[in-house]
Biopython code that builds the backbone (N, CA, C, O; Angstrom):
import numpy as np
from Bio.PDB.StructureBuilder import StructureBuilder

atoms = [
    (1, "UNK", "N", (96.008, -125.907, 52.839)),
    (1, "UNK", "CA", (95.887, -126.045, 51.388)),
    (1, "UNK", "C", (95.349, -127.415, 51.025)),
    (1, "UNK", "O", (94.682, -127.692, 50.028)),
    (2, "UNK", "N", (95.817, -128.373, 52.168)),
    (2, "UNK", "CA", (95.299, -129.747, 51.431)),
    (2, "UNK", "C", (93.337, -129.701, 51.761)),
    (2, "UNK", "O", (92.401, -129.656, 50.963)),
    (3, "UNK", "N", (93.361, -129.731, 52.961)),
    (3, "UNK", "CA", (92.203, -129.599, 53.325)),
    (3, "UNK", "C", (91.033, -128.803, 52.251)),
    (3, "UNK", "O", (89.915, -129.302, 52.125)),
    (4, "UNK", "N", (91.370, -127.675, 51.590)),
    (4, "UNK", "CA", (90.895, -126.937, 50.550)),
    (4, "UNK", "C", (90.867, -127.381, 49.358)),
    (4, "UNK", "O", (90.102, -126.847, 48.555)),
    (5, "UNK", "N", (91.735, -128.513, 48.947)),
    (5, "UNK", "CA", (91.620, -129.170, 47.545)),
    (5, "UNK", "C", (90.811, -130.195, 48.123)),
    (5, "UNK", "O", (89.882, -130.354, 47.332)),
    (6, "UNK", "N", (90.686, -130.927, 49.033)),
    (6, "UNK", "CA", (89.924, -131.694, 48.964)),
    (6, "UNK", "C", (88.516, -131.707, 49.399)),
    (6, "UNK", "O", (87.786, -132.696, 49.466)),
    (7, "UNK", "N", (88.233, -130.515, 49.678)),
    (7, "UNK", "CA", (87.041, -129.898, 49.795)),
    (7, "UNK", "C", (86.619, -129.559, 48.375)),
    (7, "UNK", "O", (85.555, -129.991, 47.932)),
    (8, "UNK", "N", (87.317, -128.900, 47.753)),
    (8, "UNK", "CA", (87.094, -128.546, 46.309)),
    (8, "UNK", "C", (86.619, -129.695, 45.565)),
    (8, "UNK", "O", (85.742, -129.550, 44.713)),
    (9, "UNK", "N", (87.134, -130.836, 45.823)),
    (9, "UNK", "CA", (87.438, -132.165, 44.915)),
    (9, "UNK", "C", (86.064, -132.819, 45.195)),
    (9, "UNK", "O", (85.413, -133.183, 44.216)),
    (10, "UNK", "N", (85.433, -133.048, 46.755)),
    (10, "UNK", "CA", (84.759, -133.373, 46.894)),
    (10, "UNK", "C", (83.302, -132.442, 46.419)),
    (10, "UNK", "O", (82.136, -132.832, 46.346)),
    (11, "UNK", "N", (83.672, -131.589, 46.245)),
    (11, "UNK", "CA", (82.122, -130.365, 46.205)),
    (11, "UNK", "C", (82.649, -131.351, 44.409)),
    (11, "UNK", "O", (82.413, -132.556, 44.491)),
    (12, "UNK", "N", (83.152, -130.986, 43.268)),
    (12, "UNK", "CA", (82.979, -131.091, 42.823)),
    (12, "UNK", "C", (82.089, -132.643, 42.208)),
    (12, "UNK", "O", (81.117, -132.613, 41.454)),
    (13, "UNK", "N", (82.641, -133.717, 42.685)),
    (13, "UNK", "CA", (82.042, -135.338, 42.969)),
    (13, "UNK", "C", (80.767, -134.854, 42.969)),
    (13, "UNK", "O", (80.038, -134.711, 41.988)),
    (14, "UNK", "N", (80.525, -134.601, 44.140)),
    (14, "UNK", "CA", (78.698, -134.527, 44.470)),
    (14, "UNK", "C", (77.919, -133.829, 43.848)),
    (14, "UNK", "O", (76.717, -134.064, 43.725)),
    (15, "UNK", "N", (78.868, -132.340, 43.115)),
    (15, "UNK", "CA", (77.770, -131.602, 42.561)),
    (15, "UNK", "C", (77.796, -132.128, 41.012)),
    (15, "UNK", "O", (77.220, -131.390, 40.213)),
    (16, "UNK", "N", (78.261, -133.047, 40.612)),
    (16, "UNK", "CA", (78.313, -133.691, 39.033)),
    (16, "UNK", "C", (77.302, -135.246, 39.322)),
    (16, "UNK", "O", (77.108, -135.975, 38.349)),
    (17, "UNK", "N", (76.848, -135.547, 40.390)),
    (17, "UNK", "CA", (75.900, -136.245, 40.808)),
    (17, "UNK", "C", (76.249, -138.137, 39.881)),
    (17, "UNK", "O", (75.508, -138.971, 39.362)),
    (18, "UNK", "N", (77.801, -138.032, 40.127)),
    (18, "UNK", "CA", (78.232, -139.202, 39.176)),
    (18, "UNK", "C", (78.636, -139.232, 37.886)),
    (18, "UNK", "O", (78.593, -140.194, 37.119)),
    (19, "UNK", "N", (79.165, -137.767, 37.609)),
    (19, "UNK", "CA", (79.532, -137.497, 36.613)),
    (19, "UNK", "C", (78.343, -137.067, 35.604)),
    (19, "UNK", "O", (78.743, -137.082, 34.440)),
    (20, "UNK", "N", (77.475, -136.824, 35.690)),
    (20, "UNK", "CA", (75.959, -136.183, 35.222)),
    (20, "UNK", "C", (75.721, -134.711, 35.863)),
    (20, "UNK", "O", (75.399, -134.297, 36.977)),
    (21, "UNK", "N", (76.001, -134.191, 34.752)),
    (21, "UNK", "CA", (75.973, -132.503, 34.636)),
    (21, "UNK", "C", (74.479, -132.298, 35.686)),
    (21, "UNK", "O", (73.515, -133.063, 35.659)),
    (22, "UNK", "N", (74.604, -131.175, 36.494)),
    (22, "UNK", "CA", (73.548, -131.017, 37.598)),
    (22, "UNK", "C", (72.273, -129.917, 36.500)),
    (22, "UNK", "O", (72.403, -128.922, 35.786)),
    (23, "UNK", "N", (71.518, -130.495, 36.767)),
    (23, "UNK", "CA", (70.230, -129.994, 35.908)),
    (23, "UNK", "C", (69.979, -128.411, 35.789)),
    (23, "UNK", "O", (69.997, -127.785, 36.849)),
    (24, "UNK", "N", (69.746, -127.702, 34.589)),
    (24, "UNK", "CA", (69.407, -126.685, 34.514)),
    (24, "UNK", "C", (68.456, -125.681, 35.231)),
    (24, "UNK", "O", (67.381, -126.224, 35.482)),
    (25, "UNK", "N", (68.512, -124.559, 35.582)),
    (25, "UNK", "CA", (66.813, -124.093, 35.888)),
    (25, "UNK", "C", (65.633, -124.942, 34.801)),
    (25, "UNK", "O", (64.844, -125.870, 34.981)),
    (26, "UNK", "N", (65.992, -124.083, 33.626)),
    (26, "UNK", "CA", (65.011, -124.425, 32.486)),
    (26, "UNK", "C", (64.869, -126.311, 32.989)),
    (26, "UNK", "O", (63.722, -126.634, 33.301)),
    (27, "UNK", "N", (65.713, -127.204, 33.045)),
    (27, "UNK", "CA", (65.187, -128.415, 33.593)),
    (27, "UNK", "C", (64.402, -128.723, 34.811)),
    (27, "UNK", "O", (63.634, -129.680, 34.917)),
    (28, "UNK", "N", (64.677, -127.755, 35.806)),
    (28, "UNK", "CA", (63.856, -128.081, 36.739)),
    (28, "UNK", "C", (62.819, -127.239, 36.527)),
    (28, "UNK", "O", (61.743, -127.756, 36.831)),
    (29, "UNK", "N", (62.743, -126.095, 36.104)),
    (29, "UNK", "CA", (60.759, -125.578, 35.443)),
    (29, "UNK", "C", (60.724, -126.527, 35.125)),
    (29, "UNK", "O", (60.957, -127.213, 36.120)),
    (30, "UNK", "N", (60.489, -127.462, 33.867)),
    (30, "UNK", "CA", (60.030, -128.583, 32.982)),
    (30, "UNK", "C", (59.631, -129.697, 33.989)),
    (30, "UNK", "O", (58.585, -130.323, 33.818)),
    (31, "UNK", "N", (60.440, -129.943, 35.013)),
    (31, "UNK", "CA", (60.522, -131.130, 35.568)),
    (31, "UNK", "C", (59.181, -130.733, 37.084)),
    (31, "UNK", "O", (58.496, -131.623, 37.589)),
    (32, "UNK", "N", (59.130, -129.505, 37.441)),
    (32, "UNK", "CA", (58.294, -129.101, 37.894)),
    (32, "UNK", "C", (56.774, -128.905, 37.634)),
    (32, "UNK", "O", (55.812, -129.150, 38.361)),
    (33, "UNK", "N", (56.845, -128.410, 36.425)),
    (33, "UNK", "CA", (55.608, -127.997, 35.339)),
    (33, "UNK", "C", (54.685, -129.470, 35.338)),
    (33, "UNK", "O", (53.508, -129.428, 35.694)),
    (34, "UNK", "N", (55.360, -130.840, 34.882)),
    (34, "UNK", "CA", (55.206, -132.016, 34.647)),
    (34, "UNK", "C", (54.301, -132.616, 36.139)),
    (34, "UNK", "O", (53.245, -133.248, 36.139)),
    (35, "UNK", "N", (55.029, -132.225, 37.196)),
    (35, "UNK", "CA", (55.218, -132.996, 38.416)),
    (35, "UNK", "C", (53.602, -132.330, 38.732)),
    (35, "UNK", "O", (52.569, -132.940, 39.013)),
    (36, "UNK", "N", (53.794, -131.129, 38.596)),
    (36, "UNK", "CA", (52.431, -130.112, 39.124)),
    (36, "UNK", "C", (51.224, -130.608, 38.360)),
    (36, "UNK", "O", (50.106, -130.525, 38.868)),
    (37, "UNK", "N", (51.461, -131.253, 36.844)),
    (37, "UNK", "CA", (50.300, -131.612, 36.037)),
    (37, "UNK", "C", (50.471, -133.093, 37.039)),
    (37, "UNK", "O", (49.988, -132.664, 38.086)),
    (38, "UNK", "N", (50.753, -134.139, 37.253)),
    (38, "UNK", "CA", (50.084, -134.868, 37.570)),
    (38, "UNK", "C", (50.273, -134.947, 39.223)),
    (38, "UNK", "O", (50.742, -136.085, 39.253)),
    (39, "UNK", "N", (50.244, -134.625, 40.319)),
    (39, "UNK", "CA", (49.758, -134.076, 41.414)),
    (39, "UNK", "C", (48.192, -133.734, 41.642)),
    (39, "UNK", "O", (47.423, -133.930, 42.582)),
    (40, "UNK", "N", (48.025, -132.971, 40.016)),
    (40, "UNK", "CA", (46.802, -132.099, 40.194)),
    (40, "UNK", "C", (45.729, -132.869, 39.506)),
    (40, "UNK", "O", (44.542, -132.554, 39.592)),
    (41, "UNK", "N", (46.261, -134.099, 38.679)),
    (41, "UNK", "CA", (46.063, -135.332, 38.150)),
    (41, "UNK", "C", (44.995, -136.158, 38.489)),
    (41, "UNK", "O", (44.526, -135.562, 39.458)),
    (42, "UNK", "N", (44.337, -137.109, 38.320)),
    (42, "UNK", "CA", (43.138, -137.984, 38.842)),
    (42, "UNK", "C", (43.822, -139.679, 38.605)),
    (42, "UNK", "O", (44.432, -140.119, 37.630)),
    (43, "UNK", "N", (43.560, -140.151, 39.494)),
    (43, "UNK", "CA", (43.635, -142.410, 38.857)),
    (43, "UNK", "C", (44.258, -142.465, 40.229)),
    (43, "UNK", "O", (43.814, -141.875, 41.214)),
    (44, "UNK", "N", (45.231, -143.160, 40.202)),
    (44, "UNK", "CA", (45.694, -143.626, 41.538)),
    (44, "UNK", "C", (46.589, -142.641, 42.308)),
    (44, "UNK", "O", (47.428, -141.808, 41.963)),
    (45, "UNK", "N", (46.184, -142.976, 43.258)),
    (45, "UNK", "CA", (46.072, -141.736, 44.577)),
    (45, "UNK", "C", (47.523, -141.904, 44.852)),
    (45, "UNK", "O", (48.146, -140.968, 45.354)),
    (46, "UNK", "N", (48.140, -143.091, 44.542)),
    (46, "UNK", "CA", (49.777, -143.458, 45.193)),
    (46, "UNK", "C", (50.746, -142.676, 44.314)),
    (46, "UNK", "O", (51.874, -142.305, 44.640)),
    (47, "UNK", "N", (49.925, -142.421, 42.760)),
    (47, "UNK", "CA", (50.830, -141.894, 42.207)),
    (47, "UNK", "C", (50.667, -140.575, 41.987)),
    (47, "UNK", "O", (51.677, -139.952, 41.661)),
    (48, "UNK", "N", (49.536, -139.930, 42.095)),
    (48, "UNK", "CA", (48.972, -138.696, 42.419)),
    (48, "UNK", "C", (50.286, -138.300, 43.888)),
    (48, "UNK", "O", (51.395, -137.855, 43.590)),
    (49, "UNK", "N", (49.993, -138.492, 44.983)),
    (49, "UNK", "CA", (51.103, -137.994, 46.025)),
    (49, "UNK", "C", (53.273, -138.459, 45.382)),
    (49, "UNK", "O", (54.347, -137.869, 45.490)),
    (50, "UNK", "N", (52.996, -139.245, 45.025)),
    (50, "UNK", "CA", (54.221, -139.246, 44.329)),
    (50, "UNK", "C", (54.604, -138.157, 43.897)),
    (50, "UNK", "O", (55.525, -137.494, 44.376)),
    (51, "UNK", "N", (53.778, -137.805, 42.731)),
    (51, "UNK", "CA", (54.321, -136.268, 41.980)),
    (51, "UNK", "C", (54.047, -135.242, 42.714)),
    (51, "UNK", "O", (54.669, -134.281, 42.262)),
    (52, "UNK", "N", (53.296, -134.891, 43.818)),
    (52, "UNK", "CA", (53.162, -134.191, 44.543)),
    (52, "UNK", "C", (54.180, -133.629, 45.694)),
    (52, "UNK", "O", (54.353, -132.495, 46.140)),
    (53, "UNK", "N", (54.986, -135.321, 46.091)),
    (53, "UNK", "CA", (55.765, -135.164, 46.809)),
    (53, "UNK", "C", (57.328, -134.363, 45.760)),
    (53, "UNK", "O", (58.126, -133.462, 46.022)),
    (54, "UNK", "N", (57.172, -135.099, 44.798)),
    (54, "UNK", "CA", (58.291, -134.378, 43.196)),
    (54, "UNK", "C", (58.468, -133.143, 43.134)),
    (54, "UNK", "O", (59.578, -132.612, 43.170)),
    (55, "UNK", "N", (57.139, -132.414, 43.012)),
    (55, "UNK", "CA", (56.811, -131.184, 43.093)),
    (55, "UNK", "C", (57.491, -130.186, 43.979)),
    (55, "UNK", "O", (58.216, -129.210, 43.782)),
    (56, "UNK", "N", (56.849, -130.958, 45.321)),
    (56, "UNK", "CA", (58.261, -129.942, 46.465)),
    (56, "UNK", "C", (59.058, -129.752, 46.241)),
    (56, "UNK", "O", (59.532, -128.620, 46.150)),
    (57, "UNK", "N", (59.829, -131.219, 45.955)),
    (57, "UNK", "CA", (61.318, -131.172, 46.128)),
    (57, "UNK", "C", (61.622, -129.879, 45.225)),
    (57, "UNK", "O", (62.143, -128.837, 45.623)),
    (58, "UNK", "N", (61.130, -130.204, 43.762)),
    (58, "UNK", "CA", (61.381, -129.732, 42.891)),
    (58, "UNK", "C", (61.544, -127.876, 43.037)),
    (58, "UNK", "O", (62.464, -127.234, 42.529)),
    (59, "UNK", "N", (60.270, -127.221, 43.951)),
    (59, "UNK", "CA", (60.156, -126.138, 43.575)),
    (59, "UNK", "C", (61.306, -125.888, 45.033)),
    (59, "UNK", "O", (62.004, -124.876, 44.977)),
    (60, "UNK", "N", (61.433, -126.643, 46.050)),
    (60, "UNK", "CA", (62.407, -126.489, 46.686)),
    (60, "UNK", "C", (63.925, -125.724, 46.110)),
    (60, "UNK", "O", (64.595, -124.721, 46.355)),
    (61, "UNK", "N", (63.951, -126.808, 45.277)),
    (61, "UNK", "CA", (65.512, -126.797, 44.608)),
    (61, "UNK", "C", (65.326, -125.488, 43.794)),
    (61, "UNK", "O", (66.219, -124.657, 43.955)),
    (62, "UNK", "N", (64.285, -125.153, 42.920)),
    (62, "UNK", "CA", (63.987, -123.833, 42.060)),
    (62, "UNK", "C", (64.093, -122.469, 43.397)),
    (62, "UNK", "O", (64.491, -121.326, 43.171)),
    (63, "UNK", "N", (63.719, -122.884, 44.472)),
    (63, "UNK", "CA", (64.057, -121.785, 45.640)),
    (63, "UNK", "C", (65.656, -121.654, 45.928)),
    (63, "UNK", "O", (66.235, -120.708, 46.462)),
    (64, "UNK", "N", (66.119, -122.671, 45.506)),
    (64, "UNK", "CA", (67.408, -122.898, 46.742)),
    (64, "UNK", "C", (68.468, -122.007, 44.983)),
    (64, "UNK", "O", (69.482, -121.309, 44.962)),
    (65, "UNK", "N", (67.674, -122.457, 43.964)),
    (65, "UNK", "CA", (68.593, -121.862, 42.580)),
    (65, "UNK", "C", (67.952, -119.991, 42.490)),
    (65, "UNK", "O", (68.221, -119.266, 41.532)),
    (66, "UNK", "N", (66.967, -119.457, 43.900)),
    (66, "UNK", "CA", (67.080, -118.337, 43.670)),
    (66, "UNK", "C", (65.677, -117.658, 42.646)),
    (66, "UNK", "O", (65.555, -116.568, 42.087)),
    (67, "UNK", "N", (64.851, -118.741, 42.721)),
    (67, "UNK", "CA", (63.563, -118.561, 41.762)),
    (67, "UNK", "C", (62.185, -118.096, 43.194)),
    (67, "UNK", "O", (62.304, -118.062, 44.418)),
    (68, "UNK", "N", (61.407, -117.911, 42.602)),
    (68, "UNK", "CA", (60.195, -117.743, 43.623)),
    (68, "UNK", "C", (58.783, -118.031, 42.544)),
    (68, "UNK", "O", (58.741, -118.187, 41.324)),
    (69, "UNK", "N", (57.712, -118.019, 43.575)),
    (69, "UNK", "CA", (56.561, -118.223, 42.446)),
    (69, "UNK", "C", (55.567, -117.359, 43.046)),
    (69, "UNK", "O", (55.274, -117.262, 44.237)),
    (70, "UNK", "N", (55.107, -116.764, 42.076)),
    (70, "UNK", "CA", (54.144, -115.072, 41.921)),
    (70, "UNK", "C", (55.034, -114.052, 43.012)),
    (70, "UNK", "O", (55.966, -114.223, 43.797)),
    (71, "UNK", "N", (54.149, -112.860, 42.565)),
    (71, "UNK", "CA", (54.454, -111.778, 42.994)),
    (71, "UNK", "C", (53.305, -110.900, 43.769)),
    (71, "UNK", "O", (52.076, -110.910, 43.828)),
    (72, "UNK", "N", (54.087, -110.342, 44.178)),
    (72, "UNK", "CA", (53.081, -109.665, 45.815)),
    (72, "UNK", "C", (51.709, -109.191, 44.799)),
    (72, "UNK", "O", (51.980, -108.365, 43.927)),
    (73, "UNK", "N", (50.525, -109.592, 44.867)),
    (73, "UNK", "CA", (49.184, -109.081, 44.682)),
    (73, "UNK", "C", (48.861, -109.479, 43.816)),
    (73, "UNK", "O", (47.809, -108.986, 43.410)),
    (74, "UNK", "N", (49.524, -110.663, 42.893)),
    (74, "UNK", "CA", (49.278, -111.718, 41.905)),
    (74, "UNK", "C", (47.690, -112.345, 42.215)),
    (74, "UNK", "O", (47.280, -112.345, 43.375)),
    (75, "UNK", "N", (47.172, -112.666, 41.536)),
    (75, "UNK", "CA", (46.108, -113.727, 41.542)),
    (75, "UNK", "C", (46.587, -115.536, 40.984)),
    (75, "UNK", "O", (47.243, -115.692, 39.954)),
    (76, "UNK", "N", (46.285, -116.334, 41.554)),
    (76, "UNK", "CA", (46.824, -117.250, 41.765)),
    (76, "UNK", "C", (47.132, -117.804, 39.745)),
    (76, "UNK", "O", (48.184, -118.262, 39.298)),
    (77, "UNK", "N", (46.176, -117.608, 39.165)),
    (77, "UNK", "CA", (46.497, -117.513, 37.731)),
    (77, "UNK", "C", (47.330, -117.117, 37.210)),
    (77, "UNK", "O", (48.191, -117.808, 36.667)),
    (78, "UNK", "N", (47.306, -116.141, 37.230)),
    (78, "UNK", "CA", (49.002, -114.770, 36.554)),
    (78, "UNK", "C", (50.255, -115.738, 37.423)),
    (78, "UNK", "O", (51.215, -115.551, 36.676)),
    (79, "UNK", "N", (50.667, -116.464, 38.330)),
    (79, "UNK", "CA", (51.656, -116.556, 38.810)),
    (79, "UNK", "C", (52.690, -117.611, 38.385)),
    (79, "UNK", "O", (52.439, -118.726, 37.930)),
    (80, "UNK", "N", (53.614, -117.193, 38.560)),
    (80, "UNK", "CA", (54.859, -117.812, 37.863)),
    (80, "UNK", "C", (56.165, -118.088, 38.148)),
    (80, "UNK", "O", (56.778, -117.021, 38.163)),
    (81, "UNK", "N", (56.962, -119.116, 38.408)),
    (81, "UNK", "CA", (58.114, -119.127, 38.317)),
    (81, "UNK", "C", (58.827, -117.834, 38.025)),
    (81, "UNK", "O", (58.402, -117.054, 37.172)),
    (82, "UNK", "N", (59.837, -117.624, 38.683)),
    (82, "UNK", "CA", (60.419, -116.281, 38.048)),
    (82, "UNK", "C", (61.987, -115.900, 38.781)),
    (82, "UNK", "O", (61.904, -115.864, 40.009)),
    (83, "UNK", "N", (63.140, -115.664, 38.327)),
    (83, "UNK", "CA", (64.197, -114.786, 39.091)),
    (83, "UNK", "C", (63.384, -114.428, 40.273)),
    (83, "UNK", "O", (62.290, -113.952, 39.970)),
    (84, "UNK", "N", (63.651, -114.538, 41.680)),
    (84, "UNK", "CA", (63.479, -113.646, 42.844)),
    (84, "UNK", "C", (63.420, -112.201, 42.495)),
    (84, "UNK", "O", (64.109, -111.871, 41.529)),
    (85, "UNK", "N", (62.786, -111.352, 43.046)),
    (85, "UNK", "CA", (63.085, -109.687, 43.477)),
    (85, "UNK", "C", (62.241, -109.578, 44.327)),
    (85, "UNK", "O", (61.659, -110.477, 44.935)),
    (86, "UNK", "N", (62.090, -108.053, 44.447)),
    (86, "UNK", "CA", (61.979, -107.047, 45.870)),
    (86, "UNK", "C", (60.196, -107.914, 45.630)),
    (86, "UNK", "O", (59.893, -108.814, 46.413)),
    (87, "UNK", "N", (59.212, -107.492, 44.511)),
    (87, "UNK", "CA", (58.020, -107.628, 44.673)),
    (87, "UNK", "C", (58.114, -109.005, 44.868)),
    (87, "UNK", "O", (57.569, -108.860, 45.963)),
    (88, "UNK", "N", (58.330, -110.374, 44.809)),
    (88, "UNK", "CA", (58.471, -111.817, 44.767)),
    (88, "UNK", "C", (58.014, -112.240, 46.010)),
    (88, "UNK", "O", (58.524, -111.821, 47.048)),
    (89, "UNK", "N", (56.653, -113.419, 45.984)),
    (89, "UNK", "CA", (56.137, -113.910, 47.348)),
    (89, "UNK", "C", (57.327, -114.866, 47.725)),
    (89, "UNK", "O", (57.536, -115.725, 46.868)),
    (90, "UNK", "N", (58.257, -114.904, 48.964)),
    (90, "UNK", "CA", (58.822, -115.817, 49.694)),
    (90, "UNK", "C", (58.796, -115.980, 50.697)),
    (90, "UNK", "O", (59.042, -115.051, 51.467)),
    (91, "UNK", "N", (58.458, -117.351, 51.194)),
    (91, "UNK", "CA", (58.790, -117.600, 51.930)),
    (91, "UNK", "C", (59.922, -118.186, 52.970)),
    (91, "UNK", "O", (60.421, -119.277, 52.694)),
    (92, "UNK", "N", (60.321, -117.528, 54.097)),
    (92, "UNK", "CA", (61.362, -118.368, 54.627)),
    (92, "UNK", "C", (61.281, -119.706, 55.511)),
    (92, "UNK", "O", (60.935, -119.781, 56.690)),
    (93, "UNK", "N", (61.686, -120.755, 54.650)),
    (93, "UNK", "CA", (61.419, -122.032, 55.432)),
    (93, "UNK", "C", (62.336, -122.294, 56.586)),
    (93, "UNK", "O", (61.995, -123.270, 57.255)),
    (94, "UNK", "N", (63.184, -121.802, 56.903)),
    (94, "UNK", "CA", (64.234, -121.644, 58.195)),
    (94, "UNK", "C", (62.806, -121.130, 59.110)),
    (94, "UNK", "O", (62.088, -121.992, 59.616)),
    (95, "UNK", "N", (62.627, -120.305, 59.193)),
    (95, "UNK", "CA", (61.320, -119.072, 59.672)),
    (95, "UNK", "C", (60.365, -119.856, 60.139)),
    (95, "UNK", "O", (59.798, -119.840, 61.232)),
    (96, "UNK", "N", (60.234, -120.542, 59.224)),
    (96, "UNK", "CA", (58.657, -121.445, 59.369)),
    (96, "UNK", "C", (58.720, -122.494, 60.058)),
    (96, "UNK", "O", (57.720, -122.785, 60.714)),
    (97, "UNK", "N", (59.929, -123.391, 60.118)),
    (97, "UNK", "CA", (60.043, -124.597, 61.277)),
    (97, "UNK", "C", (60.319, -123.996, 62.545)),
    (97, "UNK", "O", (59.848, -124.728, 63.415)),
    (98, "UNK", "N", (60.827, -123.076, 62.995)),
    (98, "UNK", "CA", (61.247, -122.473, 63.992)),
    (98, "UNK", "C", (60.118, -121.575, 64.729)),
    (98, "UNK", "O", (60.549, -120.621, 65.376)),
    (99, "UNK", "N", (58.741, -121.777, 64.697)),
    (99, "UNK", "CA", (57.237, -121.259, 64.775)),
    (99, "UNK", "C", (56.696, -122.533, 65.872)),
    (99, "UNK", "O", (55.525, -122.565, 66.252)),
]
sb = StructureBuilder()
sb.init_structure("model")
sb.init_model(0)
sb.init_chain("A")
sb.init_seg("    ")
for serial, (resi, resn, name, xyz) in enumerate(atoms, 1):
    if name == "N":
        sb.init_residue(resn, " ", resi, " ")
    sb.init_atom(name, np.array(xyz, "f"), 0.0, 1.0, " ", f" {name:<3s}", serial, name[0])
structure = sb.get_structure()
């Protein structure tokens, strides 16, 4: 029992990131959307890969909250952030280092 509260205690610490509520989906689209405009961006190249590197993380974390981007036979235009399902392009990154 102790071991379990303080597992509890601690999940909770880390996932309040210092007492700062852990960011929404709708925040990380936004924070993604942003990152992808300047990635795709022009001027300095240091800050161009910056947001690029943002970007990952970002759509990382939108994977890990259960999101995907386009759907099976999408054209790269139409595609979108979206809830996962059956039609949804994913990839498995476990899958892919292990190649």
């Amino acid at each position: 029992m102790r071991s379990t509260s303080a597992a509890f205690a601690l999940l909770l610490v880390a996932g309040s990131a210092f007492g700062q509520p852990m960011p929404t989906v709708r925040d990380l689209l936004a924070a993604e959307t942003k990152a992808t405009q300047g990635c795709e961006g022009s001027g300095d190249p240091a800050a161009i890969r910056e947001q690029c590197v943002l970007r990952d993380r970002l759509s990382g974390r939108l994977a890990q909250a259960g999101y995907c981007w386009g759907r099976k036979g999408q054209t790269d235009a139409k595609k979108a952030w979206h809830p996962c399902g059956p039609d949804s392009i994913y990839i498995d990154d476990v899958e892919a280092v292990r190649r």
